[in-house]
C-alpha positions, 0 to 999 in steps of 0.5 A, a space after each residue: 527331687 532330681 538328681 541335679 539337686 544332688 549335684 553338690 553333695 555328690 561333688 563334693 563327696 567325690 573331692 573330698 574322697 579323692 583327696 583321701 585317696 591321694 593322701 594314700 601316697 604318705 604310707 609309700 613315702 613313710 616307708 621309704 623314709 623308714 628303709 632310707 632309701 627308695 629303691 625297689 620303690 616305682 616313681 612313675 605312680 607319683 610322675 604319672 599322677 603328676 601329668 594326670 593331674 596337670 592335664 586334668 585340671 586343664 580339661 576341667 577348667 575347659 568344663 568350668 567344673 569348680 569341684 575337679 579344678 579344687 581336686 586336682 590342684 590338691 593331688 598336683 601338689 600333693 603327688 609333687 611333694 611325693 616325688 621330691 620326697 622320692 628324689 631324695 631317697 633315690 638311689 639313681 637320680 640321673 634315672 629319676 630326672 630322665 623320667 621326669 624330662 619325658 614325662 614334662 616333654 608328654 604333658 606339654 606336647 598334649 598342652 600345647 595341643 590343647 592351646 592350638 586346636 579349634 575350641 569347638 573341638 577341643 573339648 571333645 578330643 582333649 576328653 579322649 586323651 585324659 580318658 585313655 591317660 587315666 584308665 592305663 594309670 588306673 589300670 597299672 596294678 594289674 601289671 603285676 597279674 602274672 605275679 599275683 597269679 604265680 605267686 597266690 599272693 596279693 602283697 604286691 598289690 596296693 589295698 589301700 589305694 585300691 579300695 578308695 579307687 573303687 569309692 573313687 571312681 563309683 562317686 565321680 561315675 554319678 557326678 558325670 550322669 550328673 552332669 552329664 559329662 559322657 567322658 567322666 561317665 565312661 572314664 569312671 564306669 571302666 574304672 569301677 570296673 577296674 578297681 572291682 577287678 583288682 579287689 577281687 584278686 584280694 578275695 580270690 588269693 588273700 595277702 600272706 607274708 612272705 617266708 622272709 618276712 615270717 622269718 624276719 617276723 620270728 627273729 623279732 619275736 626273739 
């Protein structure tokens, strides 16, 4: 049997495992909701998910692919209830507007682009920016390298969205050998290789507690 036959089950694996994915940002919003507040909580993997997902959906309506169109209304809706969320626990809103401005003023610049350009180009090129886009956000963990190194510790870092990401991104890299989609093969390939990376910080410096937090921990016990 070839591998076209498998086209189907492989998509629809990909989307429902992407949507679990983006399910993960429920944990952040309950934790944020149990402080009462959301700061030293970053909006921008909700914001830039948002945009990402705009421009995703964008390019997949370009491919008339059924399955990345269903996943990505589903993480834009999802990702905005996470950011109203977010803005109403904020403890600096006007900071909050100004990010969702510049993020609204990108996103349109790339949209209009995308309504402009030579339809025998666009899909080539508009493939390069959501490309580019997904790999920085997928990438965006490791902003916190320096840290996790410093520190021995791997606390600051995401399992959870990690883990899927790495389920993520190997079932989208076969749906685009696939479909034979050079972009959804070279996106997902770099970021397999990505998610690997990160996890193997988890191997390498397992998560611990802080002294605080094992204080905190000590005094409930009591």
């Amino acid at each position: 049997m070839a591998l076209e036959d498998y086209k189907e089950v492989v998509g629809f694996c990909a989307m429902y495992t992407t949507m679990a994915q983006m399910l993960s940002g429920t944990f952040i919003c309950r934790n944020i909701h149990k402080k009462g507040s959301a700061r030293g909580v970053d909006p921008m993997p909700f914001l830039g998910t948002i945009g990402l997902c705009i421009l995703m959906l964008r390019y997949a309506w370009m491919l008339g692919d059924s399955n990345m169109i269903n996943i990505n209304i589903f993480g834009l809706l999802t990702n905005m209830i996470y950011m109203i969320i977010y803005y109403y626990y904020a403890p600096n809103t006007k900071e909050v507007l100004k990010l969702i401005y510049k993020v609204t003023i990108f996103i349109a610049i790339f949209l209009v682009y995308a309504q402009m350009e030579h339809p025998a180009n666009v899909e080539f090129r508009f493939g390069i920016v959501v490309t580019v886009l997904l790999l920085l956000l997928i990438a965006a963990p490791l902003a916190h390298l320096k840290n996790v190194i410093k520190t021995k510790n791997t606390e600051i870092l995401p399992f959870p969205l990690i883990f899927m990401g790495t389920l993520v991104s190997f079932q989208w890299l076969l749906y685009g050998f696939i479909i034979d989609n050079v972009f959804i093969i070279f996106q997902n390939a770099i970021g397999f290789i990505l998610n690997i990376a990160q996890l193997s910080l988890f191997v390498i410096f397992p998560s611990k507690k802080s002294q605080v937090e094992l204080l905190n921990d000590h005094r409930k016990e009591n």
